[in-house]
N, C-alpha and C positions, 0 to 999 in steps of 0.2 A: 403578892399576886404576880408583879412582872418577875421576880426571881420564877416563881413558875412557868410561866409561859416560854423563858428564857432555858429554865431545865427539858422542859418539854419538845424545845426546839432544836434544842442539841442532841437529845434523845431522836428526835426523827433524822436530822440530820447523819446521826452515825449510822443509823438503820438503813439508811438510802446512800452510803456508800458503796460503790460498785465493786464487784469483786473483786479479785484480782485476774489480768486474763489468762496466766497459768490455772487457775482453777476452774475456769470456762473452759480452756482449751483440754485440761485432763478430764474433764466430763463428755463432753463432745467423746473422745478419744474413746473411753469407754463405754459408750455408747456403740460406737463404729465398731469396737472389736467383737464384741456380742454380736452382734450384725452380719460379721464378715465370717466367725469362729465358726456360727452355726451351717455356713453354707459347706464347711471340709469336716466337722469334726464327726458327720455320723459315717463319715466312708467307712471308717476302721470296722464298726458297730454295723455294717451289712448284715455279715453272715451271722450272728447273734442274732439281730432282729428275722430273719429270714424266718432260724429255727425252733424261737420263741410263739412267736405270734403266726406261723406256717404260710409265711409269704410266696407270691410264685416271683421270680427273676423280673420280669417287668414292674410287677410291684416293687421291687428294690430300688430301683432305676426310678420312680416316682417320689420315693422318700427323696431325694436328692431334687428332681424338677419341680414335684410340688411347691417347696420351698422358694427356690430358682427363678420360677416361672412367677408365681403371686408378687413375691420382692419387685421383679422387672417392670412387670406390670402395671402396678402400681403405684411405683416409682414418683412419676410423674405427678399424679395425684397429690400425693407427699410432701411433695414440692412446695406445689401450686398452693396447697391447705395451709403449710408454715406462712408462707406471705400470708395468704388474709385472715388467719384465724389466730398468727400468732407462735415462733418457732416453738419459746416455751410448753405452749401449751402442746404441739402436737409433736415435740419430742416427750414429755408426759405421758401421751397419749398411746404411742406408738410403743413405747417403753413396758405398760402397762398391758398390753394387748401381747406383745411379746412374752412378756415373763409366763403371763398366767398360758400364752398357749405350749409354751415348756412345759411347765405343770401338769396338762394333760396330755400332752406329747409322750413326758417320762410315766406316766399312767393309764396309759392305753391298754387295751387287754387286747383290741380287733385291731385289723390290718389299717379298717376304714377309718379308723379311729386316730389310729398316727399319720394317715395320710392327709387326713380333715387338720388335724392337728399342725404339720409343717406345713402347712397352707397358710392356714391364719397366722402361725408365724412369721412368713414371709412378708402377710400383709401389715404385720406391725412393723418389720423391717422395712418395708419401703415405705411407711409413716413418719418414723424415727432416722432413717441413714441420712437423707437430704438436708433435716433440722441440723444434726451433728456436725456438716458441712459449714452450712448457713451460719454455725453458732461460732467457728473459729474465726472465718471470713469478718463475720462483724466485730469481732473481740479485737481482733489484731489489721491495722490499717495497712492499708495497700503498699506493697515494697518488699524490700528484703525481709523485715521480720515478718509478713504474711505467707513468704514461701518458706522459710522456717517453718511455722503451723504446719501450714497445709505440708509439708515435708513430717512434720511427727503423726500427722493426720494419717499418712498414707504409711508411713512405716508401721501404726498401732494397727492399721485396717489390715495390711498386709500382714503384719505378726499374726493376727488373728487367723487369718486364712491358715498360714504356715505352720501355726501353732495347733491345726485341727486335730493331724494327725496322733499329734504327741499327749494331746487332751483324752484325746479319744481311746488313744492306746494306754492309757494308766485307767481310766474310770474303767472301761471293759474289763481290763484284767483283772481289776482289784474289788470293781464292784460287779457290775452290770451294765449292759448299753443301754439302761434306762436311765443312769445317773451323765449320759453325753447330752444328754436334755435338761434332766432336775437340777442340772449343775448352774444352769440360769438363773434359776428362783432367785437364791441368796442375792449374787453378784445383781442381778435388777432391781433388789427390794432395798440395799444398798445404792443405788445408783440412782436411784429414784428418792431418798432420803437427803441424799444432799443435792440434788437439782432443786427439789424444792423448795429449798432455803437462799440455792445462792443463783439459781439463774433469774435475769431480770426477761421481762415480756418485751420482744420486740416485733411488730410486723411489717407489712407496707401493701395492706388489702384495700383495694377499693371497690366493696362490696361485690362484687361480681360471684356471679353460682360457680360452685365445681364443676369441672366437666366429667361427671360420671359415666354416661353411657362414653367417650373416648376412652377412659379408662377398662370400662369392661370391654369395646372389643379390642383395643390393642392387646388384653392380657389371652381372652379366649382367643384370638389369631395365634400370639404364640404359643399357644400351650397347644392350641391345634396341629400347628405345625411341627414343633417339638414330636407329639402324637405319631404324624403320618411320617416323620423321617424313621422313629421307632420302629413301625410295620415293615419299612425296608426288609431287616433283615430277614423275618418268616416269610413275609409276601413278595416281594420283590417290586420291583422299582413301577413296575405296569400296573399292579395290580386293582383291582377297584380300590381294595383297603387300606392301599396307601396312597392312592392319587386322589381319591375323594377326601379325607382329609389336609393333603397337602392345599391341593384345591379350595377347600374350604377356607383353612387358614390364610392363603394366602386374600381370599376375596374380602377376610375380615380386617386382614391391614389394610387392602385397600381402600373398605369404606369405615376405617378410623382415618385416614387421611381424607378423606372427602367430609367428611366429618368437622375433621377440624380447618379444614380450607372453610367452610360456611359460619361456623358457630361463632357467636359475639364474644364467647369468654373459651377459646381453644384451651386444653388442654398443655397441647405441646406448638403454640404460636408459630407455624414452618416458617414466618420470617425471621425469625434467631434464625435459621441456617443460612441466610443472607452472610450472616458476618462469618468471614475468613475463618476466624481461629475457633468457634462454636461448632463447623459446621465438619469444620477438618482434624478436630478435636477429637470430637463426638466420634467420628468414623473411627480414625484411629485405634481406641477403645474400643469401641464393636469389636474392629477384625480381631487387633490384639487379645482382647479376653477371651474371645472363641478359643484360641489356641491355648493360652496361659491356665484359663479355669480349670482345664480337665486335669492340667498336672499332677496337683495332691490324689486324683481321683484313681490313675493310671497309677501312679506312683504305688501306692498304698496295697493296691491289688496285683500289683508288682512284686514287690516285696514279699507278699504273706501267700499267694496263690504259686508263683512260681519260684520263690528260693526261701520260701518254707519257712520265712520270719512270723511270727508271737505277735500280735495289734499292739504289745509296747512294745516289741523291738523294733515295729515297722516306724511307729513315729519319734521311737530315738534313730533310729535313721533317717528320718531327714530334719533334725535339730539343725545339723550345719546351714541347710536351705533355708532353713526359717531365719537366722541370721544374716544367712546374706541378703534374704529382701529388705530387712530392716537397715543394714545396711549402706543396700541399695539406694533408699528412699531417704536416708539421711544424708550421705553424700551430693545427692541432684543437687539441690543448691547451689552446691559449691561448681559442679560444672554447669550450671546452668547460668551463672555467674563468669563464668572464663568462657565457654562458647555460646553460649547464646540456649532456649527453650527447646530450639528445634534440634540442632545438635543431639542435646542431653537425649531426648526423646529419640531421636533414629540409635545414639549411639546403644541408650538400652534396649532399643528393637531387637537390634542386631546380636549384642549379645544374647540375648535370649532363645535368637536361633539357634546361635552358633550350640547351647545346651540343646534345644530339639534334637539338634542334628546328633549330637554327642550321644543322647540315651536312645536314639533310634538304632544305635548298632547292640543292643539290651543283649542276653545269651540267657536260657537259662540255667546254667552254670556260672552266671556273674558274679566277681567278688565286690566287696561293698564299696571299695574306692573308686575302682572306675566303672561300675553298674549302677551304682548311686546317688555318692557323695559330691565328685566332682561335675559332671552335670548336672546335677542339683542344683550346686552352688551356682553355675550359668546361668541357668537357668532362673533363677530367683533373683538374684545380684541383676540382670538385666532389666525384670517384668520391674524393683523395686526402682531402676534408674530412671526407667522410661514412666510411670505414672503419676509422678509430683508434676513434672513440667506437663504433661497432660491434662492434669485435671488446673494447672495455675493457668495454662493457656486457655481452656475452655472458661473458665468463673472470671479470667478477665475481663474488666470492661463493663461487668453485668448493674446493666439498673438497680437499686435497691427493689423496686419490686418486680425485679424478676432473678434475684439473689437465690430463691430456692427450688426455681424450677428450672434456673441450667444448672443450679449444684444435683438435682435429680436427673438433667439426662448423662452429667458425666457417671453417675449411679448405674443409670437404666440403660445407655449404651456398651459399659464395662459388662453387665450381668445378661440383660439380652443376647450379649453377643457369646457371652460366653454357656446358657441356656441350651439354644440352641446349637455351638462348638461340641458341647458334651454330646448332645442325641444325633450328632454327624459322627463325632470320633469316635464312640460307644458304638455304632453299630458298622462301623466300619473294619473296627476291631473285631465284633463277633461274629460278620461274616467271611473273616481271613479264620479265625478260630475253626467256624463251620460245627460247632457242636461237642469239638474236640476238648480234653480238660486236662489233658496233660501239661506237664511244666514248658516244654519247647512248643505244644501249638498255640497253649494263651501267650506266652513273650512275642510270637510272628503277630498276633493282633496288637497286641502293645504297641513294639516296634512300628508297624504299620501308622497306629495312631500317632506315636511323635514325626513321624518322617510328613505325616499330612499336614501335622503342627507346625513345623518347619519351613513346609512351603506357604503357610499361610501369614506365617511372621514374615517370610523376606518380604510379603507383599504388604505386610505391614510396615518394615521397613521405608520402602518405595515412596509409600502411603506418605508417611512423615516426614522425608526427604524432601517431595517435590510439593505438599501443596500446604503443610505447617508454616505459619508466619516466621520468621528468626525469633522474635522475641515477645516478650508480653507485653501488651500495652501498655503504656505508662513510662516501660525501664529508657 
């Protein structure tokens, strides 16, 4: 009998051995790149979807924000749910909400149908991104090998981003732009197979409710707003149609912030932005994303609208870029280590303009090395250097329970900002365009978009410069 008891114990015992955190941290990872893939990889897939399912041009422009806006949104939410319900479960959760809205995303027959559909994908994205965070952070302890992590964390996210085009561009050609969605199922249903087995449940809720209604009006403010900068371009900056939405949007930020000024369980706590490095973090991200996100977006429609690349020659063109965020993101460490977080962070700022500034002299007769390749490489090598120390600066420090809802706003500050970056540069481009579809009037919108890019990173720059802590707590 005690020889049993004793087999029995060793049998639990091995069972309740923890993983290893390479295999937490490679789950997290893929998790993130699915996350991040879906937000680039249907650009290539526009103009197929447009002539499939008989989309109008603003509908296009949603396939992209839908997703965008619900993700951002929601974000927070995410967060906040991992702490008290548990990250396992609502990486799980969010995983499963995602897959299956691939599914009917890739099986859409109606317009409304894939727009409902990158919605609730977005909303499984901002369920799942925060946990994936959350799960490296707790795996690997504070210090040098936590910015490691959070360094292959940010290089998988970024690959993912980077890797849209080039995903996007072989499924299109070879299949359909329904297979830049179905391509989820498998890689979920796998990834959701061995979480099962090897992540253990961690939380640190102390029963407190969601804050839902904060969650739905920060998301309808921005998708409002989003909306009314959209109208710009047909209505013009006066008009009812876009100022009553602006308007709108904006009075719906303002009372999610009054909102969570009063509510016992806030959503997003406004005193986190008390602290120096959360609050200067977070900003950072905003501005920087607004300008970074639209890249692959500009890029792609670069390539195949005006020098008449194939959607996989567009995204083996910028394979180089995709490398260099990764790169990028692998290197930080290391200067962040010889100069210090805030360093690293200005110094990728900067470089990332210095590519704004490179592709805003675009031609449409440009050859690939210098219309391309080489500010690409700037371009990405920068966004990758500059967001490890960004997102290690912002999760420094953080409470365990509140582990997953600053890992959400360095999420929902990067995609927010970059949300709305898009429905600024997007229509800023198409009113320099003016209607025009020739190869030389879409590059002057192009053009136009990087050169606002540009100015918006040096002020990103600035941004990290003067109010970034030097280092991260602890070092």
């Amino acid at each position: 009998m005690l020889e049993t008891v004793d087999t029995t114990r060793a049998r639990t015992s091995r069972l309740r051995t923890p993983p290893p955190a390479w295999l937490l941290v490679a789950l997290a990872c893929a998790g993130q790149f699915l996350v991040v893939l879906d937000v680039s990889v249907v650009n290539v897939a526009l103009p197929s979807m447009r002539a499939d399912l008989g989309m109008s041009a603003s509908g296009l422009q949603w396939v992209v924000n839908a997703y965008a806006i619900a993700f951002a949104g929601f974000m927070l939410l995410g967060g906040r749910a991992g702490d008290l319900f548990g990250r396992k479960r609502m990486f799980l959760t969010g995983l499963t909400l995602f897959t299956l809205a691939s599914l009917a995303g890739g099986l859409a027959q109606e317009d409304w149908q894939l727009l409902l559909a990158r919605a609730v994908q977005g909303l499984g994205a901002a369920v799942l991104a925060p946990a994936t965070l959350t799960i490296v952070t707790s795996a690997v302890p504070e210090g040098a090998a936590r910015a490691r992590a959070i360094a292959t964390w940010t290089a998988v996210g970024a690959g993912g981003g980077a890797a849209g085009g080039l995903v996007g561009g072989v499924l299109v050609d070879l299949m359909s732009w329904r297979w830049v969605l179905l391509i989820n199922v498998p890689v979920g249903v796998l990834v959701l197979a061995v979480s099962l087995r090897s992540l253990a449940e961690s939380r640190a809720g102390d029963g407190r409710r969601l804050d839902l209604p904060g969650a739905l009006l920060v998301t309808a403010g921005l998708a409002t707003l989003a909306y009314g900068i959209s109208q710009t371009e047909a209505e013009g900056w006066t008009a009812s149609a876009t100022l009553v939405p602006l308007a709108a949007g904006l009075a719906l930020v303002g009372l999610f912030l009054a909102v969570e000024a009063r509510t016992a369980a806030p959503l997003m706590p406004l005193g986190l932005f008390r602290r120096r490095a959360v609050s200067a973090a977070n900003a950072a991200m905003f501005v920087n994303g607004s300008a970074m996100f639209s890249m692959w977006f500009f890029m792609t429609l670069y390539a195949q609208n005006a020098l008449g690349y194939t959607p996989l020659e567009a995204g083996l063109a910028l394979v180089p870029s995709s490398l260099a965020i990764v790169f990028g993101s692998k290197i930080a460490p290391r200067v962040m280590r010889v100069a210090g977080a805030r360093a690293a962070a200005t110094l990728g700022t900067l470089v990332a303009a210095a590519g704004f500034g490179w592709q805003s002299t675009m031609r449409a007769d440009g050859d690939y090395v210098t219309g391309i390749m080489l500010p690409g490489i700037l371009m990405m090598l920068g966004g990758g250097l500059a967001s490890t120390p960004l997102a290690a600066l912002a999760t420094s420090g953080a409470a365990p329970g509140e582990a997953g809802l600053v890992s959400g706003l360095v999420n929902t500050s990067r995609t927010m900002g970059g949300s709305l970056g898009l429905a600024v540069l997007s229509t800023l481009a198409a009113a320099r365009t003016a209607g025009r579809h020739t190869p030389e009037a879409l590059t002057e919108g192009y053009a136009l978009a990087f050169r606002t890019g540009t100015a918006v990173l040096l002020v990103g720059t600035a941004l990290t410069l003067l109010w970034l802590p030097r280092k991260i707590s602890g070092d």
